[in-house]
py3Dmol code that shows the C-alpha trace and the ligand (Angstrom):
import py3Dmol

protein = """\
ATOM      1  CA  UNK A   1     -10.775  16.215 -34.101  1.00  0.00           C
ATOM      2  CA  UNK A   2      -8.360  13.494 -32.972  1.00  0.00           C
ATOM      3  CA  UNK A   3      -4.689  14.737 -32.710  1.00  0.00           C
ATOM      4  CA  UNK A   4      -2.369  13.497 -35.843  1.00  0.00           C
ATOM      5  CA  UNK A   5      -0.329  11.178 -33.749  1.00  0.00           C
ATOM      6  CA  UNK A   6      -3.051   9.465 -32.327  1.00  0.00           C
ATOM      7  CA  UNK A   7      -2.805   5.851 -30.916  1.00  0.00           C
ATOM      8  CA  UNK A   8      -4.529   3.728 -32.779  1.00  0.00           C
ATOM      9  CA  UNK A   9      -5.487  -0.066 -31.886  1.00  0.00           C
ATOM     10  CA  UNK A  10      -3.243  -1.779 -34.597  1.00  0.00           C
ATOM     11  CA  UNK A  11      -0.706   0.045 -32.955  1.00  0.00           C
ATOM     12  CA  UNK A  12      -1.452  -1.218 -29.765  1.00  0.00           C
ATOM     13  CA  UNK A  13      -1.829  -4.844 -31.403  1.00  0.00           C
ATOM     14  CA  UNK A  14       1.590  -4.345 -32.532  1.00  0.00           C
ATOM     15  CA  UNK A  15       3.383  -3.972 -29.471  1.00  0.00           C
ATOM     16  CA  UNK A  16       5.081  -7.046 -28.657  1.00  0.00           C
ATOM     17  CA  UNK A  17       8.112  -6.498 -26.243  1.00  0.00           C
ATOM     18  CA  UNK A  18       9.491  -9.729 -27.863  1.00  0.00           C
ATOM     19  CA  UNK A  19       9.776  -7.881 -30.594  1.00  0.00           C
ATOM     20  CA  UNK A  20      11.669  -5.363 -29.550  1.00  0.00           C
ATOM     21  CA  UNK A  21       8.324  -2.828 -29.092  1.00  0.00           C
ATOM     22  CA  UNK A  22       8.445  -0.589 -25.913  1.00  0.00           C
ATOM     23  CA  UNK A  23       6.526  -1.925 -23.113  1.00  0.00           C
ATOM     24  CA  UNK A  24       3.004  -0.183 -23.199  1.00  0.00           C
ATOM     25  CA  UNK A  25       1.425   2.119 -20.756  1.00  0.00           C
ATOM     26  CA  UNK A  26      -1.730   2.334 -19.711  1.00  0.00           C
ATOM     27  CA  UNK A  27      -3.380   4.352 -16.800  1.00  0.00           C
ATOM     28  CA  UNK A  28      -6.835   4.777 -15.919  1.00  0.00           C
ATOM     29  CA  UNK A  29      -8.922   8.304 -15.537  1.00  0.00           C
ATOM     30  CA  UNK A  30     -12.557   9.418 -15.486  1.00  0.00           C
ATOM     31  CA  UNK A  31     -12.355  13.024 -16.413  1.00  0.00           C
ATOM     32  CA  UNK A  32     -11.603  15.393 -18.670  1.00  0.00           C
ATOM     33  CA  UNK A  33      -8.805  16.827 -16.138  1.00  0.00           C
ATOM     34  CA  UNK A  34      -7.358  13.341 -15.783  1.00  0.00           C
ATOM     35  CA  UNK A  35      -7.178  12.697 -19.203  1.00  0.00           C
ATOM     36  CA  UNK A  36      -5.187  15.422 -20.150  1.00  0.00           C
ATOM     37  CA  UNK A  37      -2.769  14.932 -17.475  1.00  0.00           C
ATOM     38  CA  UNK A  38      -2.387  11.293 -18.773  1.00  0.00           C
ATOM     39  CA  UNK A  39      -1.961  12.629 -21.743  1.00  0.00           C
ATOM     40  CA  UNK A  40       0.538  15.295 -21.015  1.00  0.00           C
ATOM     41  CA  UNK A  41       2.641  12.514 -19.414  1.00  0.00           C
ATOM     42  CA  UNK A  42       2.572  10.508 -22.444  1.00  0.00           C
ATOM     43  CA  UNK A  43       0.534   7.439 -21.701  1.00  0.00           C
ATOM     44  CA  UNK A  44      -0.021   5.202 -24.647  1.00  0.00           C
ATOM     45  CA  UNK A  45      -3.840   4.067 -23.065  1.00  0.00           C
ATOM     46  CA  UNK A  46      -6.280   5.697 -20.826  1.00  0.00           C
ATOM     47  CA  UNK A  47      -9.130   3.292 -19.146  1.00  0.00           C
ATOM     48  CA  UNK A  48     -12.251   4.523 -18.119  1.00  0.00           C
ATOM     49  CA  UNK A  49     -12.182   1.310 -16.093  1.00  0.00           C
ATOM     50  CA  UNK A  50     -14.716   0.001 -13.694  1.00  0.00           C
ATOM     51  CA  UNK A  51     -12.688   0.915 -11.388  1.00  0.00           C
ATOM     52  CA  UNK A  52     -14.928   4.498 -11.369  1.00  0.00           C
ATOM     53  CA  UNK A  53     -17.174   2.774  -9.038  1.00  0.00           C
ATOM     54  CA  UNK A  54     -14.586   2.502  -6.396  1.00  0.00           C
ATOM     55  CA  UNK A  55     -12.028   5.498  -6.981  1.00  0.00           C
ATOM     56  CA  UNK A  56     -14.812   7.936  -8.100  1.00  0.00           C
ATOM     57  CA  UNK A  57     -18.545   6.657  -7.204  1.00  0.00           C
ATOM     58  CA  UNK A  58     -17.756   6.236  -3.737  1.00  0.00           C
ATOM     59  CA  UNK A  59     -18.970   1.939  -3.990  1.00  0.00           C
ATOM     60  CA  UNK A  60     -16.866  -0.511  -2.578  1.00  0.00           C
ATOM     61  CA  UNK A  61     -16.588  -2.731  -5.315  1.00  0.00           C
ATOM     62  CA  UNK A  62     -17.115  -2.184  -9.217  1.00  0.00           C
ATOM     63  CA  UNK A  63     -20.470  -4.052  -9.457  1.00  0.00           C
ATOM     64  CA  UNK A  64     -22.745  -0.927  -9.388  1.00  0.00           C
ATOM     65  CA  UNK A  65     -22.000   1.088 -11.754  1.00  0.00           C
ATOM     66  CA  UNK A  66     -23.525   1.036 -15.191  1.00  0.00           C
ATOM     67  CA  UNK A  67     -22.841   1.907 -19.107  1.00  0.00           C
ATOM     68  CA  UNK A  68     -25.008   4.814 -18.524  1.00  0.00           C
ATOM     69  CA  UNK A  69     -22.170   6.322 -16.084  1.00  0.00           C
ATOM     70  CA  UNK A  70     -19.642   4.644 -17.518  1.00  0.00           C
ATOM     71  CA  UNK A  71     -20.337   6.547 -21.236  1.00  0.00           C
ATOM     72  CA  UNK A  72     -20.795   9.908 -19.259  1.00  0.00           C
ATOM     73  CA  UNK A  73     -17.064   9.224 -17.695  1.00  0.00           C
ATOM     74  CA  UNK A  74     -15.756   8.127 -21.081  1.00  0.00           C
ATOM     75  CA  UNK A  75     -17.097  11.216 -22.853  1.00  0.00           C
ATOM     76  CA  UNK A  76     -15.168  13.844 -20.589  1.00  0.00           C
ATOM     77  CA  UNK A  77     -12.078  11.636 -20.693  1.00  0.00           C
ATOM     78  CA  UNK A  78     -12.904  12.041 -24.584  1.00  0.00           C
ATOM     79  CA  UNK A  79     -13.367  15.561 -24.204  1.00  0.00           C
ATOM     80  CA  UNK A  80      -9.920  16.287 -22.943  1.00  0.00           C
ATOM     81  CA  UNK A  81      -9.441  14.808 -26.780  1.00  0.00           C
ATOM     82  CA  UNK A  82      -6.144  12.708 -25.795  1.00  0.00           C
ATOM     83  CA  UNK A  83      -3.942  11.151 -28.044  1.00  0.00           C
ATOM     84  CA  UNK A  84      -3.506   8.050 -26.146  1.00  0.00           C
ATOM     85  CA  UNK A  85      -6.087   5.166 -27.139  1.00  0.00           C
ATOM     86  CA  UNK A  86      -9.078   5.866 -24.982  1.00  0.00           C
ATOM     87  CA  UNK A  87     -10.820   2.887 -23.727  1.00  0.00           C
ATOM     88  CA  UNK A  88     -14.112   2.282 -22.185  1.00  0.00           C
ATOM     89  CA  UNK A  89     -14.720  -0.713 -19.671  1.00  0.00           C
ATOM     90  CA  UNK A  90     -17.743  -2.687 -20.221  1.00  0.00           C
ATOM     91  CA  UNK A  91     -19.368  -2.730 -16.982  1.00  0.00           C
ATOM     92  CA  UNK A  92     -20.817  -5.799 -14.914  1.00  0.00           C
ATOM     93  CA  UNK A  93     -24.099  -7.585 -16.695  1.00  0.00           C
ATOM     94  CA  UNK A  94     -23.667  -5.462 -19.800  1.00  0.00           C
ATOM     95  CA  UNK A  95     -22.192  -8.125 -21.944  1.00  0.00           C
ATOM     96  CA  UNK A  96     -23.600 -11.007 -19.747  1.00  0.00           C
ATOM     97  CA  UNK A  97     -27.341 -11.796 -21.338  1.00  0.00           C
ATOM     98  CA  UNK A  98     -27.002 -11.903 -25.334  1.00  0.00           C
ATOM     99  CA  UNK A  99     -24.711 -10.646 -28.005  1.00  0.00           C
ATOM    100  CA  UNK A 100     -27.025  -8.124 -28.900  1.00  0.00           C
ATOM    101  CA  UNK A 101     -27.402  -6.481 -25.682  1.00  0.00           C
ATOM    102  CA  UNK A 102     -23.322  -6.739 -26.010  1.00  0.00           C
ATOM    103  CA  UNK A 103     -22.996  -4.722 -29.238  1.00  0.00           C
ATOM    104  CA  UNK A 104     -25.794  -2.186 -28.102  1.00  0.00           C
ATOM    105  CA  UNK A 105     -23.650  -1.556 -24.557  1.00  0.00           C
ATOM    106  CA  UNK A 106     -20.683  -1.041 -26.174  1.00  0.00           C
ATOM    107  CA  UNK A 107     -21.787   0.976 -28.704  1.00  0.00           C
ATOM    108  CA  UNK A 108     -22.930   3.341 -25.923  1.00  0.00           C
ATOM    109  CA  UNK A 109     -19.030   3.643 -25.056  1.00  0.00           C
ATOM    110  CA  UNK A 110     -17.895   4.229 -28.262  1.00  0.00           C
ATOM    111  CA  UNK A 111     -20.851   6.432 -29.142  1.00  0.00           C
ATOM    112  CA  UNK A 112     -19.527   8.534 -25.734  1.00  0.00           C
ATOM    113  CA  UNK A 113     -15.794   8.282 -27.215  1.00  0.00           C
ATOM    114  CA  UNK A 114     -14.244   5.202 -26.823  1.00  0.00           C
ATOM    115  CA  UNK A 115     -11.759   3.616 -29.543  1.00  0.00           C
ATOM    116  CA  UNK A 116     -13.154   0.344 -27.879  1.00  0.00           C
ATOM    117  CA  UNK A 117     -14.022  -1.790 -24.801  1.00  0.00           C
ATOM    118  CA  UNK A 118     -12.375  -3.945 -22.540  1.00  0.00           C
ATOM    119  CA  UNK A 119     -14.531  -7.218 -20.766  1.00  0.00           C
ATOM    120  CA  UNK A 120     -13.485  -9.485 -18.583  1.00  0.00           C
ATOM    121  CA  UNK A 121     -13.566 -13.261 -18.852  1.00  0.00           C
ATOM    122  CA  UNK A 122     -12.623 -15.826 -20.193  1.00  0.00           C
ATOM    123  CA  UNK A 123     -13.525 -18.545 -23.086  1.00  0.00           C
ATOM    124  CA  UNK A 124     -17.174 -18.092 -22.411  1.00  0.00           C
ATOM    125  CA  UNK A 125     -17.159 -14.549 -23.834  1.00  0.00           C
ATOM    126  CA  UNK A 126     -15.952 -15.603 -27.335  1.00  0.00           C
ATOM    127  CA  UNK A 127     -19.247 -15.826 -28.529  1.00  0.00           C
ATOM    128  CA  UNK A 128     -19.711 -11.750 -27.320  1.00  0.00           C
ATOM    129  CA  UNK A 129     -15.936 -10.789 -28.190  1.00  0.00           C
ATOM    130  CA  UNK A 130     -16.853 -12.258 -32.407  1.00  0.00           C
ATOM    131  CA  UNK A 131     -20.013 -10.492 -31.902  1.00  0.00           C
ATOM    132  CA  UNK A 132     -18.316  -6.762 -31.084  1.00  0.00           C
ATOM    133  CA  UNK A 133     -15.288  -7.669 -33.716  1.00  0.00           C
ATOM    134  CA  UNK A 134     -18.063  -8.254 -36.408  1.00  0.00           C
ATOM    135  CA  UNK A 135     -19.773  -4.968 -35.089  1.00  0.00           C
ATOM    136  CA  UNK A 136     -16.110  -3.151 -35.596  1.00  0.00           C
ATOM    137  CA  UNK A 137     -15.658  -2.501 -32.050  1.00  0.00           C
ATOM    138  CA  UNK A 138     -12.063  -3.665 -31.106  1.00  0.00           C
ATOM    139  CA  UNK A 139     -11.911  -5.608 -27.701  1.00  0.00           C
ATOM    140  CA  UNK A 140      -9.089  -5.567 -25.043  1.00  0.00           C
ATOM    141  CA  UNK A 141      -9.346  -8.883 -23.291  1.00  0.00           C
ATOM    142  CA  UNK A 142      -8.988  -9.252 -19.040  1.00  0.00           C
ATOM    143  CA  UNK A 143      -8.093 -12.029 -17.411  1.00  0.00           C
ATOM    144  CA  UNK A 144      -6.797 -13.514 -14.082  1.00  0.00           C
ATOM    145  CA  UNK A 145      -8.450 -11.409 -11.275  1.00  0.00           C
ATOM    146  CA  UNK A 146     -11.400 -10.174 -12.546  1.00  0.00           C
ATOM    147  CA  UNK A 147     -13.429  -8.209 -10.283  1.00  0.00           C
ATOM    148  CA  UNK A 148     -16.318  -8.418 -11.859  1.00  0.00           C
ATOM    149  CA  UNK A 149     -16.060 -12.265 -10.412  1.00  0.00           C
ATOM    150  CA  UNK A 150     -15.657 -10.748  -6.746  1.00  0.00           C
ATOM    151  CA  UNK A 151     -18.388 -12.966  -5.432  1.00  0.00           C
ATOM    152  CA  UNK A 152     -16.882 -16.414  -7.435  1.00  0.00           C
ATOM    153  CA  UNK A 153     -13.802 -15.731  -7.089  1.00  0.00           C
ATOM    154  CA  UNK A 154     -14.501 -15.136  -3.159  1.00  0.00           C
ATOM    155  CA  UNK A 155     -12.743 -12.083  -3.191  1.00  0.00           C
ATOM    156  CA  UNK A 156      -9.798 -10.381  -4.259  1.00  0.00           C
ATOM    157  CA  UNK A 157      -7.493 -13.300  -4.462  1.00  0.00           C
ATOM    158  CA  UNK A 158      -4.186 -14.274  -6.841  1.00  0.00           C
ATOM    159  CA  UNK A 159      -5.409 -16.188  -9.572  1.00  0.00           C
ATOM    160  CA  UNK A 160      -3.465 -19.147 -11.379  1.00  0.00           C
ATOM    161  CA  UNK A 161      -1.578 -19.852  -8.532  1.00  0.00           C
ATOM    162  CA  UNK A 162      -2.148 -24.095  -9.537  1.00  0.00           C
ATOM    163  CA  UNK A 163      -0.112 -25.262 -12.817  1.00  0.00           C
ATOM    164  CA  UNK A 164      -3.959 -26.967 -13.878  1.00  0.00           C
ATOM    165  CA  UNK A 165      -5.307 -23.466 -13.380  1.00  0.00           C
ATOM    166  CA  UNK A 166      -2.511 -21.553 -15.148  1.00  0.00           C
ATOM    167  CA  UNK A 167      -2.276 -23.665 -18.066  1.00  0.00           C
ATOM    168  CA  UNK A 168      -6.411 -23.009 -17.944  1.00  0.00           C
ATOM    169  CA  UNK A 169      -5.595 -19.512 -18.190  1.00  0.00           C
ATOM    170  CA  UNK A 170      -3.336 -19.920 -21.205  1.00  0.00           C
ATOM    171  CA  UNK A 171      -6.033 -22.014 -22.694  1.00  0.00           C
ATOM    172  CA  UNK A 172      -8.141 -18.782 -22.170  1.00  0.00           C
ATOM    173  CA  UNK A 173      -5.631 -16.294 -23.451  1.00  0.00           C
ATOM    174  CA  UNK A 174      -5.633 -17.837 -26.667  1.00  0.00           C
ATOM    175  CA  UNK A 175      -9.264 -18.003 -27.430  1.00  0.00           C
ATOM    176  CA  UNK A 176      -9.335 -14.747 -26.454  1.00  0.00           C
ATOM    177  CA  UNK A 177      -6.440 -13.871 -28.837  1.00  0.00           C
ATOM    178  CA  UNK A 178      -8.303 -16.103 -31.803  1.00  0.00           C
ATOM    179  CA  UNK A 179     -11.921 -14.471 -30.573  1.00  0.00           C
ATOM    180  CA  UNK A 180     -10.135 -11.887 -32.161  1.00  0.00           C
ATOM    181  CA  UNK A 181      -9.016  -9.377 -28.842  1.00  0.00           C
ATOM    182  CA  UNK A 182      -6.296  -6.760 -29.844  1.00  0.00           C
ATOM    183  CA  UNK A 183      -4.876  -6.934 -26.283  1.00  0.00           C
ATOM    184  CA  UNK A 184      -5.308  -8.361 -22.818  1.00  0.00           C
ATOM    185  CA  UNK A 185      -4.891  -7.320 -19.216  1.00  0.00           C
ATOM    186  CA  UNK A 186      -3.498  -9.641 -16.690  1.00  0.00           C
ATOM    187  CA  UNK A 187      -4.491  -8.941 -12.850  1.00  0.00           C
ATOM    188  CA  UNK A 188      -3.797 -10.340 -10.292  1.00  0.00           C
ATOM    189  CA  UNK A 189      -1.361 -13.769 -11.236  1.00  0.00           C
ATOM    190  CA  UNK A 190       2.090 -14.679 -10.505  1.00  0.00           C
ATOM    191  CA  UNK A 191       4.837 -13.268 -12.203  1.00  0.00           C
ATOM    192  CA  UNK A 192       5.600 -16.345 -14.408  1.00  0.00           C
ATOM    193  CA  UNK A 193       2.271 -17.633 -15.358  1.00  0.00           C
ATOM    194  CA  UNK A 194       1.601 -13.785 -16.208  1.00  0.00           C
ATOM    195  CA  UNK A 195       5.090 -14.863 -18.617  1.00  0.00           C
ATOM    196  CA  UNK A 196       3.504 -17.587 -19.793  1.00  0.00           C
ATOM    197  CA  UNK A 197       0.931 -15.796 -21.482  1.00  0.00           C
ATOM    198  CA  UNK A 198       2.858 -13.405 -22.527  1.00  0.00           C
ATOM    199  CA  UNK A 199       4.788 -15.570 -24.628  1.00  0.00           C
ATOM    200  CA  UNK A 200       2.026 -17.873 -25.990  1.00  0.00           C
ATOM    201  CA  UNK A 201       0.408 -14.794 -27.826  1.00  0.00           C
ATOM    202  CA  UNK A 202       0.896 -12.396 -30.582  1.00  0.00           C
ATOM    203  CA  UNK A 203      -1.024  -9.579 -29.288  1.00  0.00           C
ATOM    204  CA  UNK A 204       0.194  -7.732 -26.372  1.00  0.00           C
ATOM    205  CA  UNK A 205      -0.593  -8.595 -22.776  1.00  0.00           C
ATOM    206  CA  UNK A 206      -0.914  -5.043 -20.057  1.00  0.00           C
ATOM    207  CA  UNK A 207      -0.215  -6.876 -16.580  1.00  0.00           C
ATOM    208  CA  UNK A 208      -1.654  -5.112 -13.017  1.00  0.00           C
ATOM    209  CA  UNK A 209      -0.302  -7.273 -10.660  1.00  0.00           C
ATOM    210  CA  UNK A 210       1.086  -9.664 -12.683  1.00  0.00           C
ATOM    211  CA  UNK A 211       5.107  -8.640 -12.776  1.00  0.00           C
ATOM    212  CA  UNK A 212       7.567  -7.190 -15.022  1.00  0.00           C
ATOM    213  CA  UNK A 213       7.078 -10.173 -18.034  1.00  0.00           C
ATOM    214  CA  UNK A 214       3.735  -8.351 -19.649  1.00  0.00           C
ATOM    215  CA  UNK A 215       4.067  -6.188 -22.418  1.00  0.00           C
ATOM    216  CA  UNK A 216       2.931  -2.904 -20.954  1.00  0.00           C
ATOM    217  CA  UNK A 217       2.037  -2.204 -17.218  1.00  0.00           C
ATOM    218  CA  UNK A 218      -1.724  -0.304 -16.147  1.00  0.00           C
ATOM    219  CA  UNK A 219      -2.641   1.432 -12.835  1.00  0.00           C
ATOM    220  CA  UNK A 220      -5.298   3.206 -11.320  1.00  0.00           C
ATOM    221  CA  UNK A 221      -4.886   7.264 -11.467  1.00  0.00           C
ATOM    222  CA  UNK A 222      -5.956   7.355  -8.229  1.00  0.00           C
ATOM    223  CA  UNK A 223      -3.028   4.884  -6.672  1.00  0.00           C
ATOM    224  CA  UNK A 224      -0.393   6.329  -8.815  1.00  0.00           C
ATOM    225  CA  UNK A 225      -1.392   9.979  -7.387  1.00  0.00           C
ATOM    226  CA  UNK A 226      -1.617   8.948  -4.093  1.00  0.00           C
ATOM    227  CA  UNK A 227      -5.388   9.769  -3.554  1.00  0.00           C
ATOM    228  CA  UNK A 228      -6.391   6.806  -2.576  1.00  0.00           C
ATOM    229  CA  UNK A 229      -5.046   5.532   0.734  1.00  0.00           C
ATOM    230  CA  UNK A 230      -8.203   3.243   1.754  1.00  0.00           C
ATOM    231  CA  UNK A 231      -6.553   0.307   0.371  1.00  0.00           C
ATOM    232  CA  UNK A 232      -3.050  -1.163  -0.524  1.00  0.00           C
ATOM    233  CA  UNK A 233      -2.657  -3.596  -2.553  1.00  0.00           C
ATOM    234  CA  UNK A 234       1.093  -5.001  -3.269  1.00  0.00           C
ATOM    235  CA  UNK A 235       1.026  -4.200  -6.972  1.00  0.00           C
ATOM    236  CA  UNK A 236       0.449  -0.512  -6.472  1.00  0.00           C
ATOM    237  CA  UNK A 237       3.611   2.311  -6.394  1.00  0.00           C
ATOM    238  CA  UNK A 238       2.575   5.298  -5.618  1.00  0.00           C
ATOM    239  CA  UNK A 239       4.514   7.902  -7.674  1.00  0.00           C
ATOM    240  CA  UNK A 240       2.796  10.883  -5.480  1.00  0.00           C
ATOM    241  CA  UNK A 241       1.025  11.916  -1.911  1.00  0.00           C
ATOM    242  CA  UNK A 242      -1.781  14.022  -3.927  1.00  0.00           C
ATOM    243  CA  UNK A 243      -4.707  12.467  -1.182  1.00  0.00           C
ATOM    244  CA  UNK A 244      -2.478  14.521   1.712  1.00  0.00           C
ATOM    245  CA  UNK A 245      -1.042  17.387  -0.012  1.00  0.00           C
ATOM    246  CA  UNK A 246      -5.138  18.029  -1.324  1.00  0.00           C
ATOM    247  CA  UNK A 247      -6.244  17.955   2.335  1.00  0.00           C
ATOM    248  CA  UNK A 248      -3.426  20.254   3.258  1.00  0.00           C
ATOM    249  CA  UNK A 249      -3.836  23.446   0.733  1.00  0.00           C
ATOM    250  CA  UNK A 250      -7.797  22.752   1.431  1.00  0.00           C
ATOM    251  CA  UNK A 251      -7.389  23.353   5.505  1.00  0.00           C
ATOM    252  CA  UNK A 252      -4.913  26.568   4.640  1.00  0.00           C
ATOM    253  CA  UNK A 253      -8.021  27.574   2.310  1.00  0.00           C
ATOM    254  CA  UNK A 254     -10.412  26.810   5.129  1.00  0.00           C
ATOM    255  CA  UNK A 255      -7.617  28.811   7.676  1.00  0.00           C
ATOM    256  CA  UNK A 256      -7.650  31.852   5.495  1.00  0.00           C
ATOM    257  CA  UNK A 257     -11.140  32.402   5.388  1.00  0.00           C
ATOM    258  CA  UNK A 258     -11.759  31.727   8.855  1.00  0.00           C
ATOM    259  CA  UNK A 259      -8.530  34.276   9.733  1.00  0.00           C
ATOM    260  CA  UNK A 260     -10.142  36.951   7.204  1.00  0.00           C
ATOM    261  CA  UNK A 261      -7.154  36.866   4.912  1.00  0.00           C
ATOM    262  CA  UNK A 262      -8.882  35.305   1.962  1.00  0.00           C
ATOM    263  CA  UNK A 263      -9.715  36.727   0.202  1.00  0.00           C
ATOM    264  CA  UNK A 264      -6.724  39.675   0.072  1.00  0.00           C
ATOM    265  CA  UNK A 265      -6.442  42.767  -2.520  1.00  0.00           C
ATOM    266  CA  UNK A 266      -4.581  40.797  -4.968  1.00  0.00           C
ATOM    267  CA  UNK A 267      -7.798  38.598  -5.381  1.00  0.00           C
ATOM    268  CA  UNK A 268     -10.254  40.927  -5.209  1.00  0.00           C
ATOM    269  CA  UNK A 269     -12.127  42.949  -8.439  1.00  0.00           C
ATOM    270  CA  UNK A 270     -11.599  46.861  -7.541  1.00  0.00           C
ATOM    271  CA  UNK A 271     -13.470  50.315  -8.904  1.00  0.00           C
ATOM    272  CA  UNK A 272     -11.711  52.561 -10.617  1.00  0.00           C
ATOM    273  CA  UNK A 273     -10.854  55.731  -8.319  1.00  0.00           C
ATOM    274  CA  UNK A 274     -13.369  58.037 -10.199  1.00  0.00           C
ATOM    275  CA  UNK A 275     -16.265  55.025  -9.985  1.00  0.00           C
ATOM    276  CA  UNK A 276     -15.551  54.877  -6.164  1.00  0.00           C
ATOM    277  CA  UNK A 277     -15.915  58.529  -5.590  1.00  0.00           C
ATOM    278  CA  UNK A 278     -18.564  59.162  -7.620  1.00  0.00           C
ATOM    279  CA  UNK A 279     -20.992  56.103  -5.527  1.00  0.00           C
ATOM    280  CA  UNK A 280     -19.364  57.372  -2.444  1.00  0.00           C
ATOM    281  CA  UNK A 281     -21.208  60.920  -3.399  1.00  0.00           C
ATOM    282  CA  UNK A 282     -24.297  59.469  -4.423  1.00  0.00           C
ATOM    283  CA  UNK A 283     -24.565  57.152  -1.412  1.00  0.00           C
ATOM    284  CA  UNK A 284     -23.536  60.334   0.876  1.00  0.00           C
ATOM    285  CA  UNK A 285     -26.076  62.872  -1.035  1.00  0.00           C
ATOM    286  CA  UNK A 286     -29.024  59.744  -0.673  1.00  0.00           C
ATOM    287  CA  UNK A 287     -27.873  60.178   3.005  1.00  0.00           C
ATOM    288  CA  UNK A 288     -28.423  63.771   3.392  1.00  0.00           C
ATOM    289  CA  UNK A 289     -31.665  64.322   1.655  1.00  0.00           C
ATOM    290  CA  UNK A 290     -33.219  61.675   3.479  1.00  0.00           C
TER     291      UNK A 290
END
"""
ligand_1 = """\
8
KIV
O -11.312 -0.783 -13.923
C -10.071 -0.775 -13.889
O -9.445 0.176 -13.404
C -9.367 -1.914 -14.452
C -7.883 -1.955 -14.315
C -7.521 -2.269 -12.920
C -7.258 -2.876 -15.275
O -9.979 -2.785 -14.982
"""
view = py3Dmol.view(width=600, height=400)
view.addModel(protein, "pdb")
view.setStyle({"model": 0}, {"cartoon": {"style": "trace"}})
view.addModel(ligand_1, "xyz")
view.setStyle({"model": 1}, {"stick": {}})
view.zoomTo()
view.show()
């Protein structure tokens, strides 16, 4: 059963910082474990983003994995039965070839747990945002860097950086916003185009790499704990070393065994006095017949 202050979308939808709302926070996690942590700390959103490929899966981009793995990371994160707004991503090509293959992806998510999806993309997914509204599955928009467009895009790279493309990206916010989106993330774009956005829409924009002007900030789990060193991109803070201390207590594990001092007494299931004796006698009066 969901907890009684659960976050809702319309609550999300509400939160304009313009309005005096408190910026949003979203983080991202893939477990049951991660969600409650997220939870414990308060979050307002957890993502089972894409971003399970890379963090999690062990690919080096977010183009392999698919709603099959995505709804069995979105129903432990479900599991761990947060408060904060869980939401699924949609993964590459699942809401690329018709609106009905769209609904029938998504529906997978929300089936495994999620309140609703996020895509990426701009005015060409209209057609599959009206689709998933109609289907009353509430859509998070993502625009900007979308790494879904890795191969397009020609890599990671700052989008809107050209006042033709930012103004393109407004153009895309607000279909988005009229598609009928209850949100939108902003990767990967300067600071004021990010602003730009921000103020040309009523629903509220979560930046990653886009500056302080969004309405809400997201990061990966993974870069805000500090596990994931293989990459660092300028946008990330990391708020912990978890990647070294985890290596540390597992070679003092490793140490311990090796040394013979793991496990000790204080670890270790003992007999009762009377239950020791007693199989001491049998094993000694097996001896001596023998
Ligand atoms: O998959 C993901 O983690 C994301 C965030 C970076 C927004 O899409």
């Amino acid at each position: 059963m969901a907890p009684s202050d659960q976050i809702t979308v319309p609550s999300v939808a509400a939160r304009k910082v313009s309005a005096g709302a408190e910026p949003l926070v979203m983080v991202t996690a893939y477990d049951a474990p991660g969600a409650r942590q997220a939870d414990a700390a308060g979050v307002d959103m957890i993502l089972v983003g894409d971003s399970l490929a890379m963090v999690v899966l062990g690919y080096d981009d977010t183009l392999s994995v698919t709603v099959a793995e995505m709804a069995h990371h979105t129903a432990a994160v479900a599991r761990g039965n947060p408060r904060a707004l869980v939401v699924g991503d949609m993964p590459w090509m699942s809401y690329h070839v018709s609106t009905e293959d769209t609904v029938r992806n998504a529906a997978e998510l929300v089936r495994a747990g999620a309140q609703c999806v996020k895509l990426e993309g701009g005015a060409k997914r209209v057609p599959m945002i009206e689709a998933l509204v109609d289907a009353e599955i509430p859509v998070m928009g993502h625009l900007g860097l979308t790494p879904q467009s890795m191969h397009a895009m020609g890599g990671f790279r700052v989008q809107a950086k050209e006042s033709e493309a930012a103004l393109a990206l407004v153009a895309d916010a607000k279909a988005l916003q009229h598609a009928g989106c209850f949100a939108l993330v902003l990767e990967g774009v300067p600071d004021a185009v990010a602003r730009m956005v921000t103020a040309a829409l009523d629903i509220p924009t979560v930046g990653i790499g886009a500056g302080p002007g969004c309405d809400g900030q997201v990061l990966v789990y993974h870069d805000v704990l500090g596990f994931e060193d293989r990459m660092a991109p300028k946008f990330v803070r990391r708020y912990a070393d978890l990647g070294s201390q985890s290596v540390e207590a597992i070679s003092a594990f490793a140490a311990d065994v090796r040394s013979g001092v793991f496990p000790g007494p204080e670890e270790t299931y003992h007999l009762s006095r009377d239950e020791a004796e007693a199989l001491a006698l049998y094993g000694s009066s097996r001896g001596s017949g023998s």
